[in-house]
N, C-alpha and C positions, 0 to 999 in steps of 0.2 A: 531790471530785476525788481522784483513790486516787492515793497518791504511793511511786514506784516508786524501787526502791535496784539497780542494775543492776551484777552483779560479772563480771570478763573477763578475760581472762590476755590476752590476743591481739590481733590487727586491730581486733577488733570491729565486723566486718558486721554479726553479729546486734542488735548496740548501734543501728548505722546504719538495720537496717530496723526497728526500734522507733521513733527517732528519727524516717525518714521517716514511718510509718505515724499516728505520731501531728500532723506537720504535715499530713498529707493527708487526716483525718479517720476513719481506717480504724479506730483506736484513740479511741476519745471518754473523756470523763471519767475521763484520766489523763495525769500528766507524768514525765519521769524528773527525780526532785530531785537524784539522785547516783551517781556512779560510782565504784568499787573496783575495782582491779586490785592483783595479785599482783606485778604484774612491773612495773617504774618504765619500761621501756622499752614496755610498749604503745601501741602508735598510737590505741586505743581513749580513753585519758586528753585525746588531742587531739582525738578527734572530739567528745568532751565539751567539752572548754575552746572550741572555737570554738561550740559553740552557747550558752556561759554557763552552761554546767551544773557543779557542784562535782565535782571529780576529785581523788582521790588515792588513794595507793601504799599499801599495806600488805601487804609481802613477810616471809616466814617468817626470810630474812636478816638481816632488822631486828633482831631475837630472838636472845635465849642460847638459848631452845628452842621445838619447837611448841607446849608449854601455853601459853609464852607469847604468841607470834603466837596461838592462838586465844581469849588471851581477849582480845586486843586488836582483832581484828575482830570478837568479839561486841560490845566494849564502842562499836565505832564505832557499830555496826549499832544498837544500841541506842538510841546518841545521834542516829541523823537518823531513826530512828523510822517507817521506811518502812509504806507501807501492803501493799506487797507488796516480795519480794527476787526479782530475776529470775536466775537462772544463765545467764549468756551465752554457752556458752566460758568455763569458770571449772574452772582445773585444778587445784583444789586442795579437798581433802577439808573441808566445810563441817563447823568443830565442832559436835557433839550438842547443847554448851549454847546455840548461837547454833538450831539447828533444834528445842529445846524451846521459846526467847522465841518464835519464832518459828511457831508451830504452823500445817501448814496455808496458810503465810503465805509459800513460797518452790516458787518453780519452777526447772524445771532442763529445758533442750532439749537430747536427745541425736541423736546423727545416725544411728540405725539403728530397726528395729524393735521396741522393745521389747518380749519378752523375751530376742530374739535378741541375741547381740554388744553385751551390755553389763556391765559390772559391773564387779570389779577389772583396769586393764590394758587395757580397751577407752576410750579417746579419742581424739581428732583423728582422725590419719591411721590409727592403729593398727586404730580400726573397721573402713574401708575397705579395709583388705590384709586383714583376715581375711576379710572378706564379697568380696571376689574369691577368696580363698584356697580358699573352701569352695562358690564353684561355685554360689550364691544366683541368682533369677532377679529378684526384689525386694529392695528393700531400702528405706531411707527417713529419717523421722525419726519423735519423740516427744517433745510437751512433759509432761512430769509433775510433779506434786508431791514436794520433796522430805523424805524419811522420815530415819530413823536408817540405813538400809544403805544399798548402794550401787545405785542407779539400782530403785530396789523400792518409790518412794510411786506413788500412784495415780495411774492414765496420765488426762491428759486429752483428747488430742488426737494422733492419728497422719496423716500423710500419707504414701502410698507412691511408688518411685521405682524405673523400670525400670533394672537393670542390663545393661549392652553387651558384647556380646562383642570390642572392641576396648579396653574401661574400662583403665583405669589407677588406681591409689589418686587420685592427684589432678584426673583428669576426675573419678571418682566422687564425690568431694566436694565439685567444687566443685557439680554436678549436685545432689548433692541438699542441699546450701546454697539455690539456685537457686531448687529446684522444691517444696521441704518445708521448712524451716528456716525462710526469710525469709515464709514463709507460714503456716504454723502458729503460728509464737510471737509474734506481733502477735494475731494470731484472739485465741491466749489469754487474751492481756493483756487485749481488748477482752471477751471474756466475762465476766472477772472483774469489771472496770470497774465493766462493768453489772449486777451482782449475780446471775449467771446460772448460779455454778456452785457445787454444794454437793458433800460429800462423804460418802455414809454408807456403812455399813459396810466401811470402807476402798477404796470405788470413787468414782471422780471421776465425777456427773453433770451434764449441762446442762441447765439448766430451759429 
C-alpha cells in the first residue's frame, strides 16, 4: 500500500479528488497518511481532519528564517516517511534537501502545459491571465516529477484544455481544474501505486 504525504497551500480540491478517487477505486493500492499545508487557515487541513487523516501546519512564519522552515518540513517529511509526496497546490518552494531524501519520490500538478507558462511566477491564477494574455488556443494541465528547478522534473502526464473566447482567468481555471487537474493527478497516483512508472534518462515512462 504506497502511503502518500499530500502538501497544499489552498482549498484543496486537488486533495478532495485524490481523496474521492481513492474511495471509489480509481486510485488502488494507496492511501493519504498525511496532510501539510503552508497556510493554518487552509480548508484543505479540514477536508483531511474529517476523513481522519493527520493534518498540520507548517508555515515559513513559524521561523526566524527560511532555512529554518525548510529544514523543518524536510524533517517532518522525513518523519511520516511517505511513500510518495504529492504537490497539490503547494505554493511554496520545496527545499532541495527535502527533494534529494526524496528522489524521484514527489510530484507536482501544474495547471498549464508544460513547458508553456511555467516556472518562476507562474501559479494559481497568474497562469491563467498569462495564457489568456498571450492569446493560446490550448492550454491545460501536467502532473510531473519534482526536480531541483522549477517545474523542469520529468512530465508524466498532460491533459489538454480548450481555451474560450469569452474565458476569464477564473472560468479558465476552474475549467481546467475540472477537465485536467482532477483527472490526471489521481491517473498518476494510481500509476505509480501500481508500479507502472519508471524513469530513465530523465524522462518519465509508463510500463
Amino acid at each position: 500500500m504506497l502511503k502518500l504525504l499530500v502538501c497544499v497551500s489552498g482549498g484543496g480540491t486537488n486533495l478532495q479528488a485524490i481523496l474521492d478517487a481513492v474511495d471509489s477505486g480509481k486510485i488502488s493500492n494507496a492511501r493519504v497518511e498525511a496532510v501539510i499545508s503552508n497556510n493554518a487557515g487552509a480548508y484543505a487541513l479540514k477536508r483531511a481532519e474529517a476523513k481522519g487523516i493527520l493534518a498540520c501546519c507548517i508555515s515559513p512564519k513559524q521561523y526566524e528564517s527560511r532555512e529554518a522552515f525548510n529544514r523543518a518540513l524536510t524533517q517532518k517529511a522525513l518523519e511520516l516517511s511517505p511513500d510518495l509526496i504529492v504537490l497539490a497546490g503547494f505554493l511554496v518552494a520545496v527545499p532541495e534537501e527535502m527533494i534529494r531524501a526524496f528522489e524521484n519520490r514527489i510530484i507536482n500538478i501544474h495547471p498549464s502545459l508544460i513547458p508553456s507558462f511555467c516556472g518562476v511566477g507562474y501559479y494559481g491564477l497568474h497562469v491563467h491571465e498569462a495564457v489568456l494574455a498571450r492569446g493560446v488556443k490550448v492550454t491545460g494541465a501536467t502532473v510531473h516529477f519534482v526536480d531541483c528547478g522549477m517545474d523542469t522534473g520529468p512530465i508524466l502526464l498532460q491533459k489538454a484544455v480548450e481555451v474560450r473566447q469569452d474565458d476569464t482567468p477564473k472560468t479558465l481555471q476552474e475549467r481546467v481544474m475540472e477537465e485536467a487537474e482532477w483527472q490526471i493527478l489521481p491517473k498518476a497516483i494510481d500509476l505509480i501505486a501500481g508500479g507502472r512508472v519508471t524513469i530513465e534518462e530523465g524522462k518519465a515512462k509508463i510500463l
